[in-house]
FIRO-218347 format. One record per residue: residue in one letter; x, y, z of N, C-alpha, C, O in turn. Coordinates in steps of 0.2 Angstrom, whole numbers, padded with zeros to 4 digits, always signed. Layout:
# residues N
AXYZXYZXYZXYZ...
END
This chain:
# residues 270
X+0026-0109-1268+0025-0114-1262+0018-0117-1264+0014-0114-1265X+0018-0124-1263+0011-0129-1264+0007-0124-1258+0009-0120-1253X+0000-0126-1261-0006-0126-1255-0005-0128-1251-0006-0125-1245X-0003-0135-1250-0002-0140-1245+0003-0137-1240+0002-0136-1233X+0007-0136-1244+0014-0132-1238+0011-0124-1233+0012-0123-1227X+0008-0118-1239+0002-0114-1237-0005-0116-1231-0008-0112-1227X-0006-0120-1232-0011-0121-1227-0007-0125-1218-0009-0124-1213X-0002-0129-1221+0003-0131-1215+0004-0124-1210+0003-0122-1204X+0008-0121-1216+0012-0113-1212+0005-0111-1208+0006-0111-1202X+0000-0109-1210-0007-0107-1208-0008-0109-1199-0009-0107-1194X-0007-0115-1201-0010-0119-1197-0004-0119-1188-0006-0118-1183X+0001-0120-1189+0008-0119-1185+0008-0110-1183+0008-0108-1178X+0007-0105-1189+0009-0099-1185+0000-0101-1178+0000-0098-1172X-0004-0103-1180-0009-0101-1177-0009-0104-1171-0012-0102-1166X-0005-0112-1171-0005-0113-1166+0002-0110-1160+0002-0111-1154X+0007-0107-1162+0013-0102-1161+0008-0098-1158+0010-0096-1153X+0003-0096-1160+0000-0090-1158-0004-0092-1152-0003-0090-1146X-0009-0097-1153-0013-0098-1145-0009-0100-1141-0010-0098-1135X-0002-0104-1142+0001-0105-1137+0005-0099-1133+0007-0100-1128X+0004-0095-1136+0010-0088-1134+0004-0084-1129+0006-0080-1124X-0002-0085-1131-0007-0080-1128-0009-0085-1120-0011-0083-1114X-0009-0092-1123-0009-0098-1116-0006-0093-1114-0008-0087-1113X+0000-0095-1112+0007-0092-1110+0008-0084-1106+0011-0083-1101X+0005-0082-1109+0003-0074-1106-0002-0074-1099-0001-0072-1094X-0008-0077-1104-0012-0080-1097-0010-0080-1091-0010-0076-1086X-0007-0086-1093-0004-0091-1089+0001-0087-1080+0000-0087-1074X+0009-0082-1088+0012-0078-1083+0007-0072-1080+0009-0070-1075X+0002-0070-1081-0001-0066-1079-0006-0068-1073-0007-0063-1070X-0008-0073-1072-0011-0075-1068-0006-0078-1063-0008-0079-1057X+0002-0078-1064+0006-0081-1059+0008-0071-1057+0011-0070-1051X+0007-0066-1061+0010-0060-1057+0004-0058-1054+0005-0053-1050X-0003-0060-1053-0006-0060-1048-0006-0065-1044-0005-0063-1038X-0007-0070-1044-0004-0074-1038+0003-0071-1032+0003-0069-1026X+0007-0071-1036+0013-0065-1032+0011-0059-1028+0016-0057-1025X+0006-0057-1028+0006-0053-1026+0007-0044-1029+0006-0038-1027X+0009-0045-1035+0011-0039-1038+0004-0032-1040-0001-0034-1043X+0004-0028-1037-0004-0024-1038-0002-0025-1047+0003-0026-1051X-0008-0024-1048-0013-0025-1056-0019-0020-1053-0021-0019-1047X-0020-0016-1061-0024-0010-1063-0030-0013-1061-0031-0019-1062X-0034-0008-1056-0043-0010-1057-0045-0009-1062-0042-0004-1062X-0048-0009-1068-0056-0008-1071-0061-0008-1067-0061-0011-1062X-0065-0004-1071-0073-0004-1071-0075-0006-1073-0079-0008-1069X-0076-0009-1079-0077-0014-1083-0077-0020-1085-0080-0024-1082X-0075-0022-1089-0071-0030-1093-0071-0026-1100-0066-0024-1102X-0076-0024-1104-0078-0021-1112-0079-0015-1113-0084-0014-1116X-0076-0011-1112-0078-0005-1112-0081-0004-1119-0081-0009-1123X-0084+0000-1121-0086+0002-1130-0083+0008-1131-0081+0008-1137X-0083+0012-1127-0082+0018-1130-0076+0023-1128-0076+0024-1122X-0071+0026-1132-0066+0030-1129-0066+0038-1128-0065+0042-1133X-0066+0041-1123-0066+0048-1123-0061+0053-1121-0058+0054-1115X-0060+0055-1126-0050+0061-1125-0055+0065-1118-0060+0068-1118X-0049+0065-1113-0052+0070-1107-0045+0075-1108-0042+0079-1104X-0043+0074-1112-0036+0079-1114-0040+0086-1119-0044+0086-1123X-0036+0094-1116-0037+0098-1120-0031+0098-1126-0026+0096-1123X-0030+0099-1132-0027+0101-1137-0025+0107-1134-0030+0111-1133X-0018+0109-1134-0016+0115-1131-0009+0119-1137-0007+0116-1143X-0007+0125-1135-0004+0128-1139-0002+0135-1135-0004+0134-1129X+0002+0141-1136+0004+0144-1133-0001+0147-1129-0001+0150-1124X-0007+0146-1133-0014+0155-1132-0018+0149-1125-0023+0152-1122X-0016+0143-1124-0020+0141-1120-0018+0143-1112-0013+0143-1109X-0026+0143-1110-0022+0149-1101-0018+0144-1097-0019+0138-1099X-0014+0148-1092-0011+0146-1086-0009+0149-1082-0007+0154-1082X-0009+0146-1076-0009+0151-1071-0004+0157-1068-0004+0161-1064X+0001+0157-1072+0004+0164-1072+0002+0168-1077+0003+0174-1076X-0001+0167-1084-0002+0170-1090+0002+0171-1095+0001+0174-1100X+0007+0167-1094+0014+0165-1099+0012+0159-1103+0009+0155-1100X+0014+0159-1109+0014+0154-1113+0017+0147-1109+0021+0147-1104X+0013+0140-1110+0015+0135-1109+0019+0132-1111+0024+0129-1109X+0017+0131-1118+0024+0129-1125+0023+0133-1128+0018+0136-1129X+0030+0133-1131+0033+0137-1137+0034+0132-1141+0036+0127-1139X+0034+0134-1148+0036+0129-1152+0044+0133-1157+0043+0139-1158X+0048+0130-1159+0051+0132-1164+0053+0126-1170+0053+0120-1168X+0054+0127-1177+0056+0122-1181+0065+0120-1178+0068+0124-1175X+0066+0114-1179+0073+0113-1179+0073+0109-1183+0078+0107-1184X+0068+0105-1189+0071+0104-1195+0067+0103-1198+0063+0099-1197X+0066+0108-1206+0062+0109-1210+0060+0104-1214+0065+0100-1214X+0056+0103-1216+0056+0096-1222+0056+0098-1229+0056+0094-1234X+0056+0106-1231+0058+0106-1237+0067+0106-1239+0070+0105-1244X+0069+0109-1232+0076+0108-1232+0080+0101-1230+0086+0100-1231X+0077+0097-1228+0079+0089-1225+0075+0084-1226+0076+0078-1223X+0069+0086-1230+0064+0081-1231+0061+0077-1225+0058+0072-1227X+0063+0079-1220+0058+0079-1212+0058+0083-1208+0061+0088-1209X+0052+0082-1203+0052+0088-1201+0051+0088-1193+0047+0084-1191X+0053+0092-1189+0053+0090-1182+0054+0098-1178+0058+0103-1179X+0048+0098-1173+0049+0106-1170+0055+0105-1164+0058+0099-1163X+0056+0109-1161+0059+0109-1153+0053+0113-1149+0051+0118-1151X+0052+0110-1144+0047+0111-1139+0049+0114-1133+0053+0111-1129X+0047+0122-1130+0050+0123-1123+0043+0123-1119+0037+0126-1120X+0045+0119-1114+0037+0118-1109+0039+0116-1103+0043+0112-1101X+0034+0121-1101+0034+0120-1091+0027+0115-1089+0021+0115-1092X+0030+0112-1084+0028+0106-1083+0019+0104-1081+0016+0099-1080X+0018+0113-1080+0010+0113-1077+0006+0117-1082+0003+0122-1080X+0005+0115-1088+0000+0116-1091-0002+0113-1098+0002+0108-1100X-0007+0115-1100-0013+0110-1102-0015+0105-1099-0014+0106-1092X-0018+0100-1100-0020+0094-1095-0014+0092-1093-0009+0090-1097X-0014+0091-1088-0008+0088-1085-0009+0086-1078-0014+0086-1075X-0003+0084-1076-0001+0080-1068+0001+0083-1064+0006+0087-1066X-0001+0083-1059+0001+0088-1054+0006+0080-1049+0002+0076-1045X+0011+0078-1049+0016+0075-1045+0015+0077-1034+0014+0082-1030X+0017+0071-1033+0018+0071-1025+0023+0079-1025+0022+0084-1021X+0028+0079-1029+0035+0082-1028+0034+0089-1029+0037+0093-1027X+0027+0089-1034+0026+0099-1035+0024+0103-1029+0025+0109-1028X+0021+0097-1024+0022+0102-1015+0024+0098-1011+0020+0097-1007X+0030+0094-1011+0035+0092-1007+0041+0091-1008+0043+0086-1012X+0045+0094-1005+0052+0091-1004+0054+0085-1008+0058+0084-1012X+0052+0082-1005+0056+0072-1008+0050+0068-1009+0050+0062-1007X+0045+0070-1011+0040+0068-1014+0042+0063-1022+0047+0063-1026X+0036+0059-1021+0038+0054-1029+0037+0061-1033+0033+0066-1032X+0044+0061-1040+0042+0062-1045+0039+0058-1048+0037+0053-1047X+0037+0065-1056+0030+0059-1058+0032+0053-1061+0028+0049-1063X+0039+0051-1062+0042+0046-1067+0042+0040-1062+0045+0034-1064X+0040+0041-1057+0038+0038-1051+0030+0035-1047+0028+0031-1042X+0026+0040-1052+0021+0035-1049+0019+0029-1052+0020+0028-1058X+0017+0025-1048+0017+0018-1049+0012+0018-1055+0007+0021-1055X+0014+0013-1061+0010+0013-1066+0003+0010-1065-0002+0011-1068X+0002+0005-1059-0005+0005-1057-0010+0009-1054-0016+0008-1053X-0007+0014-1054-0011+0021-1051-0012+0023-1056-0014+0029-1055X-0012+0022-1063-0013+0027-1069-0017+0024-1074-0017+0027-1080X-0020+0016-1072-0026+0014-1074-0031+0014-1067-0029+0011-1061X-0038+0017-1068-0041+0016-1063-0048+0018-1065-0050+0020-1071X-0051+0016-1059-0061+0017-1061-0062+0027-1059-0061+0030-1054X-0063+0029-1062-0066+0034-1064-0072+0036-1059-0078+0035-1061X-0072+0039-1053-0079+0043-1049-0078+0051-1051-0074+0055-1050X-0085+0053-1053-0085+0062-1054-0091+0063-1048-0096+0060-1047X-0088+0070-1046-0095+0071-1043-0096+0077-1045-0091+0081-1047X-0102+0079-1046-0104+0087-1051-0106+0090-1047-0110+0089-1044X-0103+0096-1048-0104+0102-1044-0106+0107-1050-0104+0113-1049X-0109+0106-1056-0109+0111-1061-0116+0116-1059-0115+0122-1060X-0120+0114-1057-0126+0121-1055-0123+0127-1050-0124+0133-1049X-0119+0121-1045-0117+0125-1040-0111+0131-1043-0111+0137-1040X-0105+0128-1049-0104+0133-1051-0106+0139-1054-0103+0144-1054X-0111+0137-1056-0117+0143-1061-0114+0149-1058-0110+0154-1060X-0117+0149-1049-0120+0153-1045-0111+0156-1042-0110+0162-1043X-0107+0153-1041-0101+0152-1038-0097+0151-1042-0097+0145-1043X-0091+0155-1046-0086+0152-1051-0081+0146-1044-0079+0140-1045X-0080+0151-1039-0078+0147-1034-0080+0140-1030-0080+0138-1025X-0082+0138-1034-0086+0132-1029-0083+0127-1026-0079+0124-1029X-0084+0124-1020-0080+0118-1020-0082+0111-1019-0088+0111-1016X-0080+0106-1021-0081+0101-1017-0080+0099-1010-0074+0098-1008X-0084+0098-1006-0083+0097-0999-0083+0090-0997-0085+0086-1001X-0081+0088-0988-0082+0082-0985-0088+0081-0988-0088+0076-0991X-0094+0084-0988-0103+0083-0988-0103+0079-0994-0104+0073-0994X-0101+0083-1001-0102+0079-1005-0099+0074-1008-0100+0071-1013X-0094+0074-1005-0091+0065-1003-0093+0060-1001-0093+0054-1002X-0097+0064-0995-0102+0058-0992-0109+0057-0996-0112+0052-0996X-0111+0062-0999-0116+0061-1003-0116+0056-1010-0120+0053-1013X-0111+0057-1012-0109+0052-1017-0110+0044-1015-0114+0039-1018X-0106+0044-1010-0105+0038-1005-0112+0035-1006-0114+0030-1009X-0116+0038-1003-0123+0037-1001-0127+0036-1007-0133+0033-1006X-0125+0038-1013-0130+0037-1018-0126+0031-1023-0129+0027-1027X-0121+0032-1023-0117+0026-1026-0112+0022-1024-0109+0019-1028X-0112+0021-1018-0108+0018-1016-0100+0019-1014-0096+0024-1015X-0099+0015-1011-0091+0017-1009-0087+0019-1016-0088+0016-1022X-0083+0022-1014-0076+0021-1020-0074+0015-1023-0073+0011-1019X-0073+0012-1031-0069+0008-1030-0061+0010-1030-0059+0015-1032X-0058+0003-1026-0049+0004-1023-0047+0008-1029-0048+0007-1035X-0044+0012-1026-0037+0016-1033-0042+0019-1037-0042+0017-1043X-0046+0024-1035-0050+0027-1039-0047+0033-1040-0043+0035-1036X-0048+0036-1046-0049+0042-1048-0055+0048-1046-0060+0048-1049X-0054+0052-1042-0062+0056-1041-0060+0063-1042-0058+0067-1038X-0062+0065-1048-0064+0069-1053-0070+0075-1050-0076+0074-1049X-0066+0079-1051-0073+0086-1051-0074+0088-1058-0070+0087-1063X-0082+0089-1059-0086+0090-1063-0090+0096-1063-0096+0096-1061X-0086+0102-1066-0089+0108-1063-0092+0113-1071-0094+0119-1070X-0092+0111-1077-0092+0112-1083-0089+0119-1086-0090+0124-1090X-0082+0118-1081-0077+0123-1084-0074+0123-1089-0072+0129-1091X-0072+0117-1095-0068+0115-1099-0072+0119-1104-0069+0120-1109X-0076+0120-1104-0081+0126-1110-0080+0131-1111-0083+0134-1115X-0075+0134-1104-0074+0140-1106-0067+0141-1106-0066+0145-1102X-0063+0138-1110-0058+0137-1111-0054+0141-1112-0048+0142-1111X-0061+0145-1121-0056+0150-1125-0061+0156-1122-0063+0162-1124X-0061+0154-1117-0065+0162-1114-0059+0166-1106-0055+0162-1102X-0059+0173-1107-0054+0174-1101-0058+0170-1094-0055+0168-1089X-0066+0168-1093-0070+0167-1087-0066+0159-1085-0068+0156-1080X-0062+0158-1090-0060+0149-1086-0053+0151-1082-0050+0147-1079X-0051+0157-1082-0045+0158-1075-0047+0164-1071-0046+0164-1065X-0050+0168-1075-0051+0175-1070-0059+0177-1071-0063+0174-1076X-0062+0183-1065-0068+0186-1066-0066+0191-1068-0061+0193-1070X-0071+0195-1069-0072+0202-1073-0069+0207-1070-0069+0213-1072X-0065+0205-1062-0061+0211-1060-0054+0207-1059-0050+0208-1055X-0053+0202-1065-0046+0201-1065-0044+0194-1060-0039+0191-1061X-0047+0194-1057-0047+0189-1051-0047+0181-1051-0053+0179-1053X-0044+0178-1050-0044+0171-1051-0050+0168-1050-0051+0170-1044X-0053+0165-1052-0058+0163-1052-0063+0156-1054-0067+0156-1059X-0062+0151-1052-0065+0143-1055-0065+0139-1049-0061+0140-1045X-0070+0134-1049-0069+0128-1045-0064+0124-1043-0059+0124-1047X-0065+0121-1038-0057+0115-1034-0062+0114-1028-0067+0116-1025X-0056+0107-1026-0057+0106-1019-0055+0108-1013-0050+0110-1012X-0060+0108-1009-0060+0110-1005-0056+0106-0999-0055+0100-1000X-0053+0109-0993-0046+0106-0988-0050+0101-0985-0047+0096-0984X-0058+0099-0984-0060+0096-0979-0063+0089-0984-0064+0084-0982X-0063+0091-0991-0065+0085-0995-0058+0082-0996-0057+0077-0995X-0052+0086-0999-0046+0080-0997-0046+0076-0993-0045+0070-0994X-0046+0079-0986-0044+0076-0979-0047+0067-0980-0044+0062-0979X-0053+0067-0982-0058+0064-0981-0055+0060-0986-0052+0055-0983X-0054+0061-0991-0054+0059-0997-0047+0053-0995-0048+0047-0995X-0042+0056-0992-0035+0055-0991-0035+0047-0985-0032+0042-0984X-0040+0049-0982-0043+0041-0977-0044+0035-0981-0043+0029-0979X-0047+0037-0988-0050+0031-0990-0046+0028-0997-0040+0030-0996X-0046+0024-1002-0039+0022-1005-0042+0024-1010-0046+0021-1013X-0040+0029-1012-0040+0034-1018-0033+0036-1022-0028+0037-1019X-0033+0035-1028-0026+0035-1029-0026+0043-1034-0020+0044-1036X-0031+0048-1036-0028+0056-1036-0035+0057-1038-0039+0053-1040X-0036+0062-1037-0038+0070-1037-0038+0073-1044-0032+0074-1047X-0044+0075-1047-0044+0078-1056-0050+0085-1054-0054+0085-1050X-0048+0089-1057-0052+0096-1060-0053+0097-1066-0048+0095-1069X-0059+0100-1067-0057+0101-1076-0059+0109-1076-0063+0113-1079X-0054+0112-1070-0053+0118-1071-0044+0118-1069-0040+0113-1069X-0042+0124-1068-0035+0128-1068-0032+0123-1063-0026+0121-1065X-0035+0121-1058-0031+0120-1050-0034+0117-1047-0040+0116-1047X-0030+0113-1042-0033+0108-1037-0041+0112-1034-0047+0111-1035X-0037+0116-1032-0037+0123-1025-0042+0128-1032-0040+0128-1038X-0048+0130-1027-0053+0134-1030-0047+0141-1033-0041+0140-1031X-0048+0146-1037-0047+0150-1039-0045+0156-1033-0039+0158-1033X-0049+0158-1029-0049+0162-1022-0045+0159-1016-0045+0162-1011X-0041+0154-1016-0037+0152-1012-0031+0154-1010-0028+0158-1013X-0030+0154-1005-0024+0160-1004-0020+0155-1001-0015+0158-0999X-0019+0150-1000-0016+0145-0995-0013+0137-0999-0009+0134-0996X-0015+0136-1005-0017+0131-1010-0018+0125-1005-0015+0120-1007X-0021+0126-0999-0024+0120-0995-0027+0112-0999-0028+0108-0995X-0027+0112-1004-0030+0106-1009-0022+0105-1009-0020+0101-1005X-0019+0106-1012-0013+0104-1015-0009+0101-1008-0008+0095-1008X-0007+0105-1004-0003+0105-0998-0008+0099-0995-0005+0094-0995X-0013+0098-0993-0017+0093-0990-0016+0087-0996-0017+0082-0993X-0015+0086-1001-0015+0080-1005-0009+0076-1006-0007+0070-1004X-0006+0082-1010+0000+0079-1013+0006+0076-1009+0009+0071-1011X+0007+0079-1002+0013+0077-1000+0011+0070-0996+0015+0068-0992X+0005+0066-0997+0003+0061-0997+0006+0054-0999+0007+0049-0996X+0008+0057-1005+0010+0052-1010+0005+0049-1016+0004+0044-1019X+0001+0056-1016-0005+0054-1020-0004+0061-1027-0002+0067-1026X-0007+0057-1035-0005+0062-1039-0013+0067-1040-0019+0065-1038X-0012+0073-1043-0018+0076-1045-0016+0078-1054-0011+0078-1057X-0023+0078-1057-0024+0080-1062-0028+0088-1065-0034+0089-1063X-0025+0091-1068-0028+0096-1069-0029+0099-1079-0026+0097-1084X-0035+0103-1077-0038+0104-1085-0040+0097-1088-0036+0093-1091X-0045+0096-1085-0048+0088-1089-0053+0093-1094-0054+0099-1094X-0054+0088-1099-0059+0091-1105-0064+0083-1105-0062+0077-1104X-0070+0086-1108-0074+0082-1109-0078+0077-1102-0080+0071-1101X-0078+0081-1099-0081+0076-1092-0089+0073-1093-0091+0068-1092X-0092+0078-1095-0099+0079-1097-0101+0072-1100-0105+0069-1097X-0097+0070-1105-0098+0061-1107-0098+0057-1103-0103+0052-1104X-0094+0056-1099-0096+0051-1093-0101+0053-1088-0101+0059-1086X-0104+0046-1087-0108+0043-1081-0104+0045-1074-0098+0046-1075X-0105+0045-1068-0102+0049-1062-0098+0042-1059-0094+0042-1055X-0102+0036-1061-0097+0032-1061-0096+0025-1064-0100+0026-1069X-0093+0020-1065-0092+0016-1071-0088+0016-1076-0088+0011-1080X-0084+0022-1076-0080+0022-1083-0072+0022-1080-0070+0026-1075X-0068+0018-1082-0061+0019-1081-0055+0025-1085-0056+0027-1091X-0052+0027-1082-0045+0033-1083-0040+0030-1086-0037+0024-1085X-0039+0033-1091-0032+0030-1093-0027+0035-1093-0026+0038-1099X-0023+0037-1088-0017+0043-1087-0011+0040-1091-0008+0035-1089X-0008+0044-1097-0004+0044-1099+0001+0049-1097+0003+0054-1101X+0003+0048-1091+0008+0053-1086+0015+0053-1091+0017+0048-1094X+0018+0060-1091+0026+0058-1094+0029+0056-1088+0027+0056-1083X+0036+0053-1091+0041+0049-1086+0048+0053-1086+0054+0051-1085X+0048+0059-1087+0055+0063-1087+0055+0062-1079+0051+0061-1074X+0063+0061-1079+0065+0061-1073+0064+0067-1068+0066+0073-1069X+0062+0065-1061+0064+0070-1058+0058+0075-1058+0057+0080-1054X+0054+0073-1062+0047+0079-1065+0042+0080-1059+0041+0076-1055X+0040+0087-1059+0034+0088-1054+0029+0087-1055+0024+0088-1052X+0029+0085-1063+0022+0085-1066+0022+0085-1072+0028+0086-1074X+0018+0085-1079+0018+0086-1084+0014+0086-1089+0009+0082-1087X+0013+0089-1096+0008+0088-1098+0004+0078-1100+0008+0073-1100X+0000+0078-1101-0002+0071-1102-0008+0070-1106-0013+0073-1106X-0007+0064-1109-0014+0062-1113-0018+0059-1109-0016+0055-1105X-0024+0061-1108-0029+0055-1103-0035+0053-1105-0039+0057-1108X-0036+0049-1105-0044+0044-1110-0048+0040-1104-0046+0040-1098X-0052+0039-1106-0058+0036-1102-0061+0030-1106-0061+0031-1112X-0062+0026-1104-0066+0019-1107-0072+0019-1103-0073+0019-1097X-0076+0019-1108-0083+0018-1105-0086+0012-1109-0092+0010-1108
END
């Protein structure tokens, strides 16, 4: 092919191309006009990405003490020259989602919540000193309003994350149980949901075992949130990198039907 011909083709895919992304604009700015919700950010540019997901495997804890996934091969690659395991996994372990439907009846499955609920702006409030003293610790009404007070309202459809520097002790028994066997780790507490549940929060994260501290006997966080219509996340890793506020969530919920919940990848843009 002539150069001539070479720099034509050049020239046409490029203008195919500005017109396509016009065009996206364009329709994009017509599905908000419409009315259709669109993800908040925090940002516009984020720079940096951070896995809040743990890498998990059978030896990773859960709250009955049973393996989470099993793995087995179902097809070898030196026998088929590809290679593929089969996976048995129950829905509440490793980082994952805690669904409306895991404490309600006819609650949303998670293949159901709304995909704008699963980009959002990212609030932590840290409770890690207080853990020191308290594996139990909670987040309460108080330090909701405390937040409030020093940073401001929520933004819409926020994500508000506890921060209690549990995810460190991961491969240690002290991130489910104490020394006498006893459940043991931070959560929210029934009077910070409550609160939480008034203002337009779209879920609830620990970067420990459970909504609901370790010592609950009633799972009062879960039962007060989820039959709301609102999702939780549980086992976040890496919280410690972000700022308490400014950074957006990016929940990569599974969509199995019907699900209560599921493992998931989740990232943060800062």
């Amino acid at each position: 092919m002539c150069n001539h011909c070479v720099i034509e083709n050049v020239k046409q895919n490029m203008l195919s191309r500005r017109s396509l992304f016009k065009g996206m604009a364009i329709a994009g700015a017509a599905v908000v006009g419409s009315g259709v919700k669109t993800p908040v950010l925090a940002q516009e540019s984020p720079s940096k990405v951070v896995d809040l997901t743990h890498a998990y495997d059978g030896a990773f804890p859960t709250f009955d003490g049973n393996p989470g996934i099993e793995y087995e091969w179902a097809v070898e690659i030196a026998k088929s020259g590809y290679q593929l395991h089969k996976l048995t996994i129950f829905e509440h372990t490793g980082t994952h989602i805690d669904a409306p439907f895991h404490f309600s009846a006819d609650g949303k499955s998670v293949d159901q919540i709304e995909p704008e609920k699963l980009v959002a702006p990212l609030a932590i409030i840290d409770i890690t000193d207080r853990a020191k003293d308290d594996a139990n610790a909670t987040i309460e009404a108080a330090d909701i309003e405390a937040w409030i007070s020093a940073n401001g309202a929520f933004p819409k459809g926020a994500v508000v994350a506890l921060r209690s520097g549990w995810s460190k002790k991961v491969t240690d028994p002290s991130f489910r149980t104490d020394g006498d066997g006893q459940f043991a780790f931070p959560g929210f507490g029934k009077s910070a949901t409550d609160l939480l549940a008034t203002l337009d929060v779209a879920a609830i994260g620990v970067d420990t075992l459970s909504l609901d501290p370790g010592n609950s006997a009633d799972f009062a966080a879960h039962n007060s949130w989820l039959p709301g219509g609102r999702y939780g996340i549980e086992c976040l890793n890496n919280l410690e990198e972000l700022p308490v506020k400014g950074a957006t969530i990016v929940v990569g919920a599974p969509k199995h039907k019907g699900g209560t919940g599921g493992p998931a990848r989740i990232l943060a843009l800062v």
